[in-house]
PyMOL commands that place a pseudoatom at each C-alpha (Angstrom):
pseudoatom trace, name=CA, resn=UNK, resi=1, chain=A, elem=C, hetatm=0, pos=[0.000, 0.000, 0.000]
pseudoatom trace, name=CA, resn=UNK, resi=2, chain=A, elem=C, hetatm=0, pos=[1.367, 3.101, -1.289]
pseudoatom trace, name=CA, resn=UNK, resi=3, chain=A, elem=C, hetatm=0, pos=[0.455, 6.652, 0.355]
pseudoatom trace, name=CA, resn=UNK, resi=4, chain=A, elem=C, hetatm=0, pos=[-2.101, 7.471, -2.743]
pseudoatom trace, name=CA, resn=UNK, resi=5, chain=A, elem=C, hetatm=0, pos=[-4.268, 4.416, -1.142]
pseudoatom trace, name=CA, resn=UNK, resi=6, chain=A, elem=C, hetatm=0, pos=[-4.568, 5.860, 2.553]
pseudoatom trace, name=CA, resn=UNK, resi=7, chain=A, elem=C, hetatm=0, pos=[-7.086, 7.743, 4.274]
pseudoatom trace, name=CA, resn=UNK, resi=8, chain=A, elem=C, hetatm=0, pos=[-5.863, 9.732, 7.052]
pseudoatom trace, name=CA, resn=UNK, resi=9, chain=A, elem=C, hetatm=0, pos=[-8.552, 9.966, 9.758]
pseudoatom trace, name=CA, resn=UNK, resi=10, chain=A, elem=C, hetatm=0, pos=[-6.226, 11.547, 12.889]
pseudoatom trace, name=CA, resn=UNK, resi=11, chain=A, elem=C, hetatm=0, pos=[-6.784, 15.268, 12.442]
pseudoatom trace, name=CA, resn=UNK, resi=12, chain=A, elem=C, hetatm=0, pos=[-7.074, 15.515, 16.071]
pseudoatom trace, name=CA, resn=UNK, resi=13, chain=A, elem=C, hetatm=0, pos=[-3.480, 14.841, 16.355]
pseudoatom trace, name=CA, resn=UNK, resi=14, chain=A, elem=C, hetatm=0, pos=[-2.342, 16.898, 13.650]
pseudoatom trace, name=CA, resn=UNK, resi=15, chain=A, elem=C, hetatm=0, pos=[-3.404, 18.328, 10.101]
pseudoatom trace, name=CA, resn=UNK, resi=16, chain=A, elem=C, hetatm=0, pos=[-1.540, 18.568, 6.695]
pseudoatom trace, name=CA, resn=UNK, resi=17, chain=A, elem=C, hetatm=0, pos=[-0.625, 21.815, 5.822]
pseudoatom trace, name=CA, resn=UNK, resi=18, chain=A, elem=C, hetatm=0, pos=[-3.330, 23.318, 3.321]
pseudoatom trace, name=CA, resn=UNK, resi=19, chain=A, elem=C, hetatm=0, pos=[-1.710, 23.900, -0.066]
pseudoatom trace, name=CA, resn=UNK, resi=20, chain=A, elem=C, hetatm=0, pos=[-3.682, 27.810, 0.270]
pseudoatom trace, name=CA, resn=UNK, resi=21, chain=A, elem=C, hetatm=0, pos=[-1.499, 28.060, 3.500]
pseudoatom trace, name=CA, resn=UNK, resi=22, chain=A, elem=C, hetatm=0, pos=[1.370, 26.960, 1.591]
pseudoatom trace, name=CA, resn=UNK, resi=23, chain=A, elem=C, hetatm=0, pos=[1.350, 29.250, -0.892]
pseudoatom trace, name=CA, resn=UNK, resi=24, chain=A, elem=C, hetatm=0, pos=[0.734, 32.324, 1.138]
pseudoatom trace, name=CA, resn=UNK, resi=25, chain=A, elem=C, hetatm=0, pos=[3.814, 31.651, 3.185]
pseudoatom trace, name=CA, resn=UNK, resi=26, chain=A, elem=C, hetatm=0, pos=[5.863, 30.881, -0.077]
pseudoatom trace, name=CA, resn=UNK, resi=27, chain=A, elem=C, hetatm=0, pos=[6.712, 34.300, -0.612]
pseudoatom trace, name=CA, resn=UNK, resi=28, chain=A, elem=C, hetatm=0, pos=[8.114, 34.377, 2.635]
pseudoatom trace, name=CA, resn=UNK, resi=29, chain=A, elem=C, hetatm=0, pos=[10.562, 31.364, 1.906]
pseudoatom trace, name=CA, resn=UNK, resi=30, chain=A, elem=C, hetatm=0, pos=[11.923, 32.087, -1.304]
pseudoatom trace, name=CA, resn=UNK, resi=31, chain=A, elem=C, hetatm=0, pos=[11.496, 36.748, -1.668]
pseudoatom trace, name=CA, resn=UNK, resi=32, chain=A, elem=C, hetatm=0, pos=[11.043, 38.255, 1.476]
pseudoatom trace, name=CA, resn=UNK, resi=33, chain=A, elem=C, hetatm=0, pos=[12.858, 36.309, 3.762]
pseudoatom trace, name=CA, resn=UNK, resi=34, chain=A, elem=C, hetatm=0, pos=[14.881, 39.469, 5.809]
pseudoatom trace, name=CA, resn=UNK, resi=35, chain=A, elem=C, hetatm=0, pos=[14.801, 39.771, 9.396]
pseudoatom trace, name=CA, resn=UNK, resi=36, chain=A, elem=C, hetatm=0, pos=[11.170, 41.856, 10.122]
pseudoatom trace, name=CA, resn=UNK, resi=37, chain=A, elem=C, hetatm=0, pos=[13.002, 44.317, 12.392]
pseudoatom trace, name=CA, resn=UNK, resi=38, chain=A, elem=C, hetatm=0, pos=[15.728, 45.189, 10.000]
pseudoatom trace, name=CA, resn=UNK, resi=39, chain=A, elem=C, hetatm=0, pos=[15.541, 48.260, 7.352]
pseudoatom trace, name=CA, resn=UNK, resi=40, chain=A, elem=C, hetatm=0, pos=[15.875, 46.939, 3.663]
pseudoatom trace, name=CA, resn=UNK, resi=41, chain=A, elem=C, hetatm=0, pos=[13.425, 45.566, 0.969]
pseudoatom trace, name=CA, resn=UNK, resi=42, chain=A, elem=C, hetatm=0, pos=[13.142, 42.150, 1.951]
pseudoatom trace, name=CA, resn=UNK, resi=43, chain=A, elem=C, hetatm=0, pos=[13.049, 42.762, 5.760]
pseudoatom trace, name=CA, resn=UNK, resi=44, chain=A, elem=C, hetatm=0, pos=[10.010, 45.560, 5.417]
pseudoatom trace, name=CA, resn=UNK, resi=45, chain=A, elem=C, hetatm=0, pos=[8.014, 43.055, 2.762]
pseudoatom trace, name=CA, resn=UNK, resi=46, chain=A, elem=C, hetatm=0, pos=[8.754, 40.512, 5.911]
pseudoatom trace, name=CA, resn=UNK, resi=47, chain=A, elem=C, hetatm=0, pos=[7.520, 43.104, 7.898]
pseudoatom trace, name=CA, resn=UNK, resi=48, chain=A, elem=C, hetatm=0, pos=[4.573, 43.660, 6.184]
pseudoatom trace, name=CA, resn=UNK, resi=49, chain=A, elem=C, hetatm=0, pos=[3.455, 40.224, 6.242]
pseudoatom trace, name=CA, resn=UNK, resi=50, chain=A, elem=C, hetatm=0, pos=[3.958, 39.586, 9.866]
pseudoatom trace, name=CA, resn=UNK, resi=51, chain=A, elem=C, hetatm=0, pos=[1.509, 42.545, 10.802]
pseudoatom trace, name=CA, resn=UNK, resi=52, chain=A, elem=C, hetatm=0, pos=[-1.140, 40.782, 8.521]
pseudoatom trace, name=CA, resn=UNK, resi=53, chain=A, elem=C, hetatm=0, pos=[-0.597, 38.020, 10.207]
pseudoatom trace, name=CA, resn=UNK, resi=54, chain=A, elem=C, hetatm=0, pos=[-0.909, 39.418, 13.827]
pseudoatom trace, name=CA, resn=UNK, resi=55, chain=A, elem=C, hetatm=0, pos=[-4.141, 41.419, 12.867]
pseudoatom trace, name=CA, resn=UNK, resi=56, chain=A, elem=C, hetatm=0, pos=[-5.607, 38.331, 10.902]
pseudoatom trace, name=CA, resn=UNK, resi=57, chain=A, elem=C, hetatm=0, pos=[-5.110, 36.169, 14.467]
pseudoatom trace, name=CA, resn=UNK, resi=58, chain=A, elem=C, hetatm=0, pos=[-6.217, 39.549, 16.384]
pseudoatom trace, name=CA, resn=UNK, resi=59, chain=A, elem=C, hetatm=0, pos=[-9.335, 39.379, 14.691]
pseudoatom trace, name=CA, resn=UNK, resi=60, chain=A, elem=C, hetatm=0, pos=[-10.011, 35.559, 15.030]
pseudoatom trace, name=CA, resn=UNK, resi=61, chain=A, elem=C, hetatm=0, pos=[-9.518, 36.056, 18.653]
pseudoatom trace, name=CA, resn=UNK, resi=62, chain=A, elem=C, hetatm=0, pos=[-11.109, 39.136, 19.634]
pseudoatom trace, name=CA, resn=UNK, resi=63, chain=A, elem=C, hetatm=0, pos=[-7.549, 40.373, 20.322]
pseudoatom trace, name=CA, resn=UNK, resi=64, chain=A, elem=C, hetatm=0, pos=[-5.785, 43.578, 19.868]
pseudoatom trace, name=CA, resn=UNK, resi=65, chain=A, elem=C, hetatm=0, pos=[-2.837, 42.778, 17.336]
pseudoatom trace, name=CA, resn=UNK, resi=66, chain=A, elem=C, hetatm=0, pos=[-0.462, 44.058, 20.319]
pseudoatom trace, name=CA, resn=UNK, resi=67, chain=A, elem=C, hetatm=0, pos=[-1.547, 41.469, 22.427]
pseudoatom trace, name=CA, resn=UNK, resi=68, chain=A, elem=C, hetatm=0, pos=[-0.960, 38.580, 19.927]
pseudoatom trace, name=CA, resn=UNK, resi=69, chain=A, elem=C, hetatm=0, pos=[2.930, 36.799, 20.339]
pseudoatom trace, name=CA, resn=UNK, resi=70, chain=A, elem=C, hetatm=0, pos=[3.743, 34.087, 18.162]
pseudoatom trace, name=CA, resn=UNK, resi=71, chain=A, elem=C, hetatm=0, pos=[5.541, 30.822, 19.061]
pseudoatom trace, name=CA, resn=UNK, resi=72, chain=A, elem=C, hetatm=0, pos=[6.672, 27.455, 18.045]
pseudoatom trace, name=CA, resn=UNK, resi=73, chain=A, elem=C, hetatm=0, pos=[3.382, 26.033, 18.760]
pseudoatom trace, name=CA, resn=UNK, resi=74, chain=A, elem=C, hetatm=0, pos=[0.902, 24.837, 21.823]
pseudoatom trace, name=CA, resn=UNK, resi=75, chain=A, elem=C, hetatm=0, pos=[4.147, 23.322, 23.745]
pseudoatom trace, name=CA, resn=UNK, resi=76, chain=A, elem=C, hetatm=0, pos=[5.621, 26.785, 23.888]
pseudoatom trace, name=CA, resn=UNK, resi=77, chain=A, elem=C, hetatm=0, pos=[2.964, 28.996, 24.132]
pseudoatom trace, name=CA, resn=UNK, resi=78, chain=A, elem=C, hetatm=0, pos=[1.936, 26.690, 27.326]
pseudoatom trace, name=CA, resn=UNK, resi=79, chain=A, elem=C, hetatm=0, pos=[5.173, 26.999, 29.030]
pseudoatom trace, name=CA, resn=UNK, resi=80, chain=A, elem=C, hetatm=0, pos=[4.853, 30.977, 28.364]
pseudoatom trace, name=CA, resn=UNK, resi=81, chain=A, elem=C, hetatm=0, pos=[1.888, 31.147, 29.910]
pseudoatom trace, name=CA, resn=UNK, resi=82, chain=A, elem=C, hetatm=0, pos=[2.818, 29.297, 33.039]
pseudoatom trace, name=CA, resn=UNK, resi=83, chain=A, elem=C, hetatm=0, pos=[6.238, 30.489, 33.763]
pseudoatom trace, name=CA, resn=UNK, resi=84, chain=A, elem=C, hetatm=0, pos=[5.537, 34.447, 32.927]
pseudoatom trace, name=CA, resn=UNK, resi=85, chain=A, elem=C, hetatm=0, pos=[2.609, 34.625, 35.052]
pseudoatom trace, name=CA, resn=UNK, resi=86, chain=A, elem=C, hetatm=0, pos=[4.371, 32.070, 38.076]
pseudoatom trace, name=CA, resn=UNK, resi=87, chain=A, elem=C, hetatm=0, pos=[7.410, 34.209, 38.195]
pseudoatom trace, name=CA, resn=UNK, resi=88, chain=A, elem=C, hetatm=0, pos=[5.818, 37.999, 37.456]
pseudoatom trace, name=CA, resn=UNK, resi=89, chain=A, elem=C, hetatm=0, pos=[3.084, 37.508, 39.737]
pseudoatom trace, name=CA, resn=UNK, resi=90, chain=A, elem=C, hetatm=0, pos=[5.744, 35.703, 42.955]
pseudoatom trace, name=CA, resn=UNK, resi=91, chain=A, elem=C, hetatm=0, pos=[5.436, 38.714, 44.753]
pseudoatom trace, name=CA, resn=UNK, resi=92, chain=A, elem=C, hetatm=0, pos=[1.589, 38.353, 44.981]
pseudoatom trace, name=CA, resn=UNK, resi=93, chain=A, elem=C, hetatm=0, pos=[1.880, 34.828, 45.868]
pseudoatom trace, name=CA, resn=UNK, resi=94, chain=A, elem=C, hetatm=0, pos=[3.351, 31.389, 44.258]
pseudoatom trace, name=CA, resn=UNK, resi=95, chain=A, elem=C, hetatm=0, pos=[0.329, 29.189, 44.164]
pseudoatom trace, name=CA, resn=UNK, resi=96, chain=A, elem=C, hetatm=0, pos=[-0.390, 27.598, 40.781]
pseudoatom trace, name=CA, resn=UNK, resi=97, chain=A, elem=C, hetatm=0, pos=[-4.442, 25.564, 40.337]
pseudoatom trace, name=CA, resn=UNK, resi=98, chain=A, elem=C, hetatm=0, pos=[-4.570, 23.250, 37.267]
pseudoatom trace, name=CA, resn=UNK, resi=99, chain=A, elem=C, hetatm=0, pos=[-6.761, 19.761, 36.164]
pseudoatom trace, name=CA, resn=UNK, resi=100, chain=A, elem=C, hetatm=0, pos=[-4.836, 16.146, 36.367]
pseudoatom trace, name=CA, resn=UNK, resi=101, chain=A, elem=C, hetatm=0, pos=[-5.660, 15.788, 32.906]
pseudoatom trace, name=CA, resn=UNK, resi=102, chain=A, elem=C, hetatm=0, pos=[-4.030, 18.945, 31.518]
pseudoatom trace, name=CA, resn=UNK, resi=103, chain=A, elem=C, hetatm=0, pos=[-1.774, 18.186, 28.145]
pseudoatom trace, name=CA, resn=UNK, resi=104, chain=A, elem=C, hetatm=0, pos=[1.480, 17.424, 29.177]
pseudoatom trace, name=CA, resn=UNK, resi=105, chain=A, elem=C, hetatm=0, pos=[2.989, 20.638, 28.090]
pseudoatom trace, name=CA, resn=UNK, resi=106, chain=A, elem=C, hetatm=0, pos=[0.871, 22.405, 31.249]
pseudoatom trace, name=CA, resn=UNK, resi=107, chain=A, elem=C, hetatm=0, pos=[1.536, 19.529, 33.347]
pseudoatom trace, name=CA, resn=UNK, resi=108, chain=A, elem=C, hetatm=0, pos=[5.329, 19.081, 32.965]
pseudoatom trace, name=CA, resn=UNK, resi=109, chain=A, elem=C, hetatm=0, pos=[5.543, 22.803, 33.295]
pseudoatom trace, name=CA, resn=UNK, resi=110, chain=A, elem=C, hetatm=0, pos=[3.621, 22.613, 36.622]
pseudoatom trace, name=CA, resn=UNK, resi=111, chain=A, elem=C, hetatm=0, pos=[5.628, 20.137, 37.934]
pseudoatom trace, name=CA, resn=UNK, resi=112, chain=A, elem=C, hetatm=0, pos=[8.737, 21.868, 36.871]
pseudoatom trace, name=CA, resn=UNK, resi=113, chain=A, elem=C, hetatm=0, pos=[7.629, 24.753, 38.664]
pseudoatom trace, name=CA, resn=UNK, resi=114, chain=A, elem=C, hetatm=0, pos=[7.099, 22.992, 41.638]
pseudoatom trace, name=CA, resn=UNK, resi=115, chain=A, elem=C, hetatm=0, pos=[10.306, 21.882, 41.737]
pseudoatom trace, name=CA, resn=UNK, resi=116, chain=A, elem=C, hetatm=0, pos=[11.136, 26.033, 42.078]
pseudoatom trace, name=CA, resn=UNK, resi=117, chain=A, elem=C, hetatm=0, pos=[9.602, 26.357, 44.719]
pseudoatom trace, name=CA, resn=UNK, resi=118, chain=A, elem=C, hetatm=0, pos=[5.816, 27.301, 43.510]
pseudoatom trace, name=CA, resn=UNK, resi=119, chain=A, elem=C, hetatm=0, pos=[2.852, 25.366, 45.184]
pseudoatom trace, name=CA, resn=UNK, resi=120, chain=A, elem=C, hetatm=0, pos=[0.895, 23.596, 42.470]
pseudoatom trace, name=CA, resn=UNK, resi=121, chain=A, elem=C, hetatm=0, pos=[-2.152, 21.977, 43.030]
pseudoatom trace, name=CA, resn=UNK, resi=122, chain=A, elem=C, hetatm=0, pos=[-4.345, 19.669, 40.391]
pseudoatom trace, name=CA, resn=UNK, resi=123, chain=A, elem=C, hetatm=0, pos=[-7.611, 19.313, 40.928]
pseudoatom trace, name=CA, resn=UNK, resi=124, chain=A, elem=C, hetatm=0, pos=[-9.726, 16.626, 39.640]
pseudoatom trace, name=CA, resn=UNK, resi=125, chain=A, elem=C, hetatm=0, pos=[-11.561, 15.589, 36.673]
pseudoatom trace, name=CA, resn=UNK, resi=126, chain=A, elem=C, hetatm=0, pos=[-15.711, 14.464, 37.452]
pseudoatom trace, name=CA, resn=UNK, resi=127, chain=A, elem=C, hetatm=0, pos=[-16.458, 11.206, 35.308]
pseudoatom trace, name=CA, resn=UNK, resi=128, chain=A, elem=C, hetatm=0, pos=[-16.959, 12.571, 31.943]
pseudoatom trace, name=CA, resn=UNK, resi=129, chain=A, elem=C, hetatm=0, pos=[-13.865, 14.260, 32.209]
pseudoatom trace, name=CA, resn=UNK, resi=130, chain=A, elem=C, hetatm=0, pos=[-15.170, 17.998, 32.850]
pseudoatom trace, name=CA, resn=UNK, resi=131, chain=A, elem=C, hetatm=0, pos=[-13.154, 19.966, 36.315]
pseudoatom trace, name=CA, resn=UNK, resi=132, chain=A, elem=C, hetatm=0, pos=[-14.888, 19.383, 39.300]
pseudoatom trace, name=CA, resn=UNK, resi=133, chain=A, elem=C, hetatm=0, pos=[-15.907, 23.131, 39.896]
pseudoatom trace, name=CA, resn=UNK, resi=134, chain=A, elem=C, hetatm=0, pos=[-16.715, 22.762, 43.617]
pseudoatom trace, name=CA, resn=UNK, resi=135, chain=A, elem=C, hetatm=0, pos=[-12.782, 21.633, 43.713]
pseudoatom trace, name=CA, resn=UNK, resi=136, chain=A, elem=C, hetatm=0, pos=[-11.544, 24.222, 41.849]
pseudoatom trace, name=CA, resn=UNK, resi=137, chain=A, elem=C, hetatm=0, pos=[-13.572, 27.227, 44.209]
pseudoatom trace, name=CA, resn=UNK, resi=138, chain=A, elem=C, hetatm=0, pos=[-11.915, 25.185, 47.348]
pseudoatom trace, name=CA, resn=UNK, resi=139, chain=A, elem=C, hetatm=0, pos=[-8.686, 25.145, 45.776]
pseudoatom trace, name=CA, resn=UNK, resi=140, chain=A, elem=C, hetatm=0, pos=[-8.629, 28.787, 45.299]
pseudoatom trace, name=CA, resn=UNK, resi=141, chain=A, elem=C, hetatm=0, pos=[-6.319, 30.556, 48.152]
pseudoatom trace, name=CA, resn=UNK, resi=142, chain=A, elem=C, hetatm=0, pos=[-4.816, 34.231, 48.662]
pseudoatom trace, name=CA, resn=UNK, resi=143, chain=A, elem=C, hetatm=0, pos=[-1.804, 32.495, 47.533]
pseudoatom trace, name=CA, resn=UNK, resi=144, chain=A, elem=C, hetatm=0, pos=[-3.622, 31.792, 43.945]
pseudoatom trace, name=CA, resn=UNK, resi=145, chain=A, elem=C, hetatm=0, pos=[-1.862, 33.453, 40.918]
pseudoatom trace, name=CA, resn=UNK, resi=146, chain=A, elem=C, hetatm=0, pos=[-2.823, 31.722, 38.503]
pseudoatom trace, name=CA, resn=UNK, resi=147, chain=A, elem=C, hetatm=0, pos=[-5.383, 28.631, 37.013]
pseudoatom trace, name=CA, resn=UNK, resi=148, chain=A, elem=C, hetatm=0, pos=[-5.025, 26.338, 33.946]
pseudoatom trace, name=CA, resn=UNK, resi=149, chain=A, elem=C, hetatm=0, pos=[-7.881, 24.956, 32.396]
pseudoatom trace, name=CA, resn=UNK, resi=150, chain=A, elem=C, hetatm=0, pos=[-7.836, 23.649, 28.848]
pseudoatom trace, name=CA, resn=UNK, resi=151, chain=A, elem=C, hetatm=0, pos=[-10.431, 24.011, 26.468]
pseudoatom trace, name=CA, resn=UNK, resi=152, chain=A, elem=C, hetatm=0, pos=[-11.246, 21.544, 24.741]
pseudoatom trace, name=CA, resn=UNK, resi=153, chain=A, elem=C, hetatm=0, pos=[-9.516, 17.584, 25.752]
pseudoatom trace, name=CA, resn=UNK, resi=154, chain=A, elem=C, hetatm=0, pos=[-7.208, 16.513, 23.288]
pseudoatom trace, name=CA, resn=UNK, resi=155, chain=A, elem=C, hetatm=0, pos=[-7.827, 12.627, 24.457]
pseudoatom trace, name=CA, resn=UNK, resi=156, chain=A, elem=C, hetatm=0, pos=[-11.155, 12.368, 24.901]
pseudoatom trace, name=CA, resn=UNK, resi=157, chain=A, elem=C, hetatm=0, pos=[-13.007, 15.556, 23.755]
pseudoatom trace, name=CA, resn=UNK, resi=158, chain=A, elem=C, hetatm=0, pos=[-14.423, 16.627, 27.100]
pseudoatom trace, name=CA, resn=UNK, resi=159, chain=A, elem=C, hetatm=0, pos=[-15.112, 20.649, 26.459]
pseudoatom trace, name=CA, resn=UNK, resi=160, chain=A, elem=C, hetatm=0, pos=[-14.782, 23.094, 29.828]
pseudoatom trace, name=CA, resn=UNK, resi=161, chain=A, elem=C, hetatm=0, pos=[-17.187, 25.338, 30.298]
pseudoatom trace, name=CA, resn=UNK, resi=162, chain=A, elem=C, hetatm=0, pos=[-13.590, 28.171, 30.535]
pseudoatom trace, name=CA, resn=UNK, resi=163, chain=A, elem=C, hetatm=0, pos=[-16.443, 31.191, 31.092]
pseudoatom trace, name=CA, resn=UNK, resi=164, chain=A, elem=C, hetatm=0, pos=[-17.677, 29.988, 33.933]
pseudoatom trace, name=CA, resn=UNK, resi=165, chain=A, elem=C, hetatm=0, pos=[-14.242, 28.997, 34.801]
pseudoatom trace, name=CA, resn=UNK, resi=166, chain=A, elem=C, hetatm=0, pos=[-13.028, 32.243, 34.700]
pseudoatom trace, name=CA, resn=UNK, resi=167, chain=A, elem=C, hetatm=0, pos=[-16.033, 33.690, 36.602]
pseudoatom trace, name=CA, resn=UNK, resi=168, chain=A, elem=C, hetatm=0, pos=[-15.138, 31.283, 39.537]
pseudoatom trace, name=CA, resn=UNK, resi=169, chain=A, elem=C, hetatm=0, pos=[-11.887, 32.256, 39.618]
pseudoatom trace, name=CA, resn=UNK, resi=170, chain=A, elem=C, hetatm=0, pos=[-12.487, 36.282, 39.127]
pseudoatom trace, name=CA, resn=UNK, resi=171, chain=A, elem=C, hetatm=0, pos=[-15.117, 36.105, 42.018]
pseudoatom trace, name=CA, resn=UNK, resi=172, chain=A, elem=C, hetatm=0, pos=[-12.601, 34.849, 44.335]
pseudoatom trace, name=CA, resn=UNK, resi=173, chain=A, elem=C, hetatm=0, pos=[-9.912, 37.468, 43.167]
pseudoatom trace, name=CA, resn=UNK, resi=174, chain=A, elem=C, hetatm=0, pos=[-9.866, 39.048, 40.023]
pseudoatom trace, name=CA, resn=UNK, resi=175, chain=A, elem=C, hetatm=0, pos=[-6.516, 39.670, 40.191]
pseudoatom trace, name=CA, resn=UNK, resi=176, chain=A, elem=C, hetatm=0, pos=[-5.911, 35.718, 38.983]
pseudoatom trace, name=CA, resn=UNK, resi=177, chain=A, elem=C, hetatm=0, pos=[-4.721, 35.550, 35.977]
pseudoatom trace, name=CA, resn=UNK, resi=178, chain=A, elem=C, hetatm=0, pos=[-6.818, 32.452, 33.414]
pseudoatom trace, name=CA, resn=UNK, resi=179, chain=A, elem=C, hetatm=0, pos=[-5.481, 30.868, 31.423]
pseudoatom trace, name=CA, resn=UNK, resi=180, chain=A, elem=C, hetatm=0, pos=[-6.544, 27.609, 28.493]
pseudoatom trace, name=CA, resn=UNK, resi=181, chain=A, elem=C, hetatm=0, pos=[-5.171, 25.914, 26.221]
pseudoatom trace, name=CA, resn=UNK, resi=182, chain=A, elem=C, hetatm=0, pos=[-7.178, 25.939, 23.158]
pseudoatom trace, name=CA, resn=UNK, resi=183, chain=A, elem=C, hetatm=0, pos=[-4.944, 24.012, 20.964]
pseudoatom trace, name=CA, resn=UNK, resi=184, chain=A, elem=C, hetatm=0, pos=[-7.385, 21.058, 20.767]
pseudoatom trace, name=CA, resn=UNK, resi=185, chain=A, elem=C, hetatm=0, pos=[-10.748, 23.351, 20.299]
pseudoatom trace, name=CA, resn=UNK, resi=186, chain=A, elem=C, hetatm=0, pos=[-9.296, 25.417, 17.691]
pseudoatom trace, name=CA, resn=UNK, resi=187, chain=A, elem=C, hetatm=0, pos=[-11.185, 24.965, 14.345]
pseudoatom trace, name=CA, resn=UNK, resi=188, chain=A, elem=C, hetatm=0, pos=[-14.496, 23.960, 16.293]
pseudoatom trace, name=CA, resn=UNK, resi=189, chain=A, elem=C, hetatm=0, pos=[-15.124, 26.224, 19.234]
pseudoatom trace, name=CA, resn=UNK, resi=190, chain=A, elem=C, hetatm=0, pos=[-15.389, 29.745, 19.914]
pseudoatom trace, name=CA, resn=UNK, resi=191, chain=A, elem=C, hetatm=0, pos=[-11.980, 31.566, 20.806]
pseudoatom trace, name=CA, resn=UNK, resi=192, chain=A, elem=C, hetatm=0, pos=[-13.283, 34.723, 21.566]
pseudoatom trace, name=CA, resn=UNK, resi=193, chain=A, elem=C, hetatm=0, pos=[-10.993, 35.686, 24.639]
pseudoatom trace, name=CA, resn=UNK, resi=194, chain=A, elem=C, hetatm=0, pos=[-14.059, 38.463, 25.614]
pseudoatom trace, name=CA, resn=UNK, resi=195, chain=A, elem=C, hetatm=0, pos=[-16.549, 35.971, 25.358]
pseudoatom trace, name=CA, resn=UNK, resi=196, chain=A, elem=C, hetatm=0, pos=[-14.499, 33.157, 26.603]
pseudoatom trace, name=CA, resn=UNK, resi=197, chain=A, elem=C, hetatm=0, pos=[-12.958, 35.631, 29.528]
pseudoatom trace, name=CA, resn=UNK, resi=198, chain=A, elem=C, hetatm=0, pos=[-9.607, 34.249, 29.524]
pseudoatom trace, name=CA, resn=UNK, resi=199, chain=A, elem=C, hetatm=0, pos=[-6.148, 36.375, 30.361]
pseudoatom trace, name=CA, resn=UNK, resi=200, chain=A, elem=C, hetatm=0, pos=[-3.871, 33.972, 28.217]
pseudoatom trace, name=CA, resn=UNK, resi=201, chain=A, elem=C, hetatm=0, pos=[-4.738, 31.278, 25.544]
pseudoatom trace, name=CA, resn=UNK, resi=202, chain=A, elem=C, hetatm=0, pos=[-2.294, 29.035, 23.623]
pseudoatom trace, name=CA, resn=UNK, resi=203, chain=A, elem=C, hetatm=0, pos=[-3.273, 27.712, 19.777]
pseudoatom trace, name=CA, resn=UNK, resi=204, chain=A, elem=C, hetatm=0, pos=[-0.968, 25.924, 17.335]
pseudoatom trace, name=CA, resn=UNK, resi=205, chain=A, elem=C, hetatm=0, pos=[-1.112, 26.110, 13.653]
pseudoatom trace, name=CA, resn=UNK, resi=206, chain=A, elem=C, hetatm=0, pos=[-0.409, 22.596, 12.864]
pseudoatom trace, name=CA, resn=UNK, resi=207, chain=A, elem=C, hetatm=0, pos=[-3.776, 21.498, 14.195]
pseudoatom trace, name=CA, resn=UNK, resi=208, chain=A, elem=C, hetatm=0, pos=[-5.835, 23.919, 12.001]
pseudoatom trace, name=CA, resn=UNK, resi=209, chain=A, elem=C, hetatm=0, pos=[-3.731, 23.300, 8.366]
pseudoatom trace, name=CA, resn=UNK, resi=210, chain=A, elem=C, hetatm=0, pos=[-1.263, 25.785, 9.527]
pseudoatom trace, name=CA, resn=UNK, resi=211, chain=A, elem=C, hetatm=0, pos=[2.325, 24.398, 9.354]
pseudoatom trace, name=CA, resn=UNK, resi=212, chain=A, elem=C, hetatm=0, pos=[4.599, 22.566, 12.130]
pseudoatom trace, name=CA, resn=UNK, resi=213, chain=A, elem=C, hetatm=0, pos=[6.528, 25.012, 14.359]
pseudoatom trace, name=CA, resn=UNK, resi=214, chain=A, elem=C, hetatm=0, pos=[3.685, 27.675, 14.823]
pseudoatom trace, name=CA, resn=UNK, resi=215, chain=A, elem=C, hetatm=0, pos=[1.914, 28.793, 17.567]
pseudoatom trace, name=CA, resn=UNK, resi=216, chain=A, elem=C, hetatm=0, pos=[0.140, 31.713, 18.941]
pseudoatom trace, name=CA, resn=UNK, resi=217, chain=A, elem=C, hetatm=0, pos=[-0.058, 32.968, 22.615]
for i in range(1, 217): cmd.bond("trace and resi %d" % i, "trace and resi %d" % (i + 1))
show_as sticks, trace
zoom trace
């Protein structure tokens, strides 16, 4: 069996790049390939393409462009999230609420934040796989700087209810900072960060037809 003869049917894993994405970032690989923060042809052309980029992903999300950073993907844009809020926020407090079934990109973080000192704790899953919200209001402390919820579960599907999430958390202190992982829900479920409520939200490209090694926080 030759590759012409399969059916791929694992898009929840990952995607193929579409062959429209392809060619929009060819110009990019072969013209204007300059560094976007340098002064010549090729870097302003780069330039040019990165702010349509940022305003195209702005718009998706409900986001000013400002507020859109790319990364390498969900892995990345995770470990961000995690580690800028943990370490700008110490001062307010070092205590860190996610779910056990987080992807492993929020959980490895956690625990390598724990190992720095932070207090991490993961509260539970109910039996369809949804957070147990009565855990998450006890686990909330004074300590509490941030929260971790994903979206949408990339191993069995289960979708959080992140608004009401967020309202749990913000009525406790809305200094907390929120934040999902939406890498799995992208392509199917509203991202609206006003709607959704959310502080910090992590996407990757190759899950929507976008090429490997892209990500948006």
């Amino acid at each position: 069996m030759d590759g012409q003869d399969r059916i791929y049917v694992d898009h929840a894993a990952t995607t193929a790049t579409d062959p429209r994405v392809i060619e929009a970032m060819l110009p990019y690989l072969t013209q204007y390939w300059g560094n976007s923060s340098s002064i010549y042809f090729e870097a302003r052309e780069a330039r040019k393409g990165l702010d349509v980029a940022r305003r195209s992903v702005a718009e998706v999300l409900g986001a000013r462009p400002n507020e859109v950073l790319f990364t390498s993907g969900g892995t990345e844009g995770d470990n961000l999230a995690l580690r800028g809020v943990a370490y700008g926020a110490r001062k307010r407090g070092n205590h860190i609420i996610t779910t056990t079934v987080e992807h492993h990109a929020v959980l490895h973080t956690a625990e390598r934040l724990e190992g720095e000192g932070f207090r991490v704790t993961y509260v539970p899953v109910d039996k369809e796989g949804f957070v147990d919200m009565e855990q998450l209001k006890a686990a909330l402390d004074d300590e509490t700087t941030l929260v971790s919820v994903m979206y949408a579960n990339n191993e069995i599907g289960a979708i959080n209810n992140i608004a009401e999430v967020v309202a749990v958390v913000k009525e406790h202190d809305p200094h907390i900072a929120v934040h999902t992982d939406a890498v799995q829900a992208a392509g199917y479920l509203d991202l609206s960060v006003d709607a959704l409520g959310v502080d910090l939200l992590s996407l990757a490209a190759h899950k929507i037809y976008g090429p490997k090694g892209a990500g948006v926080l």
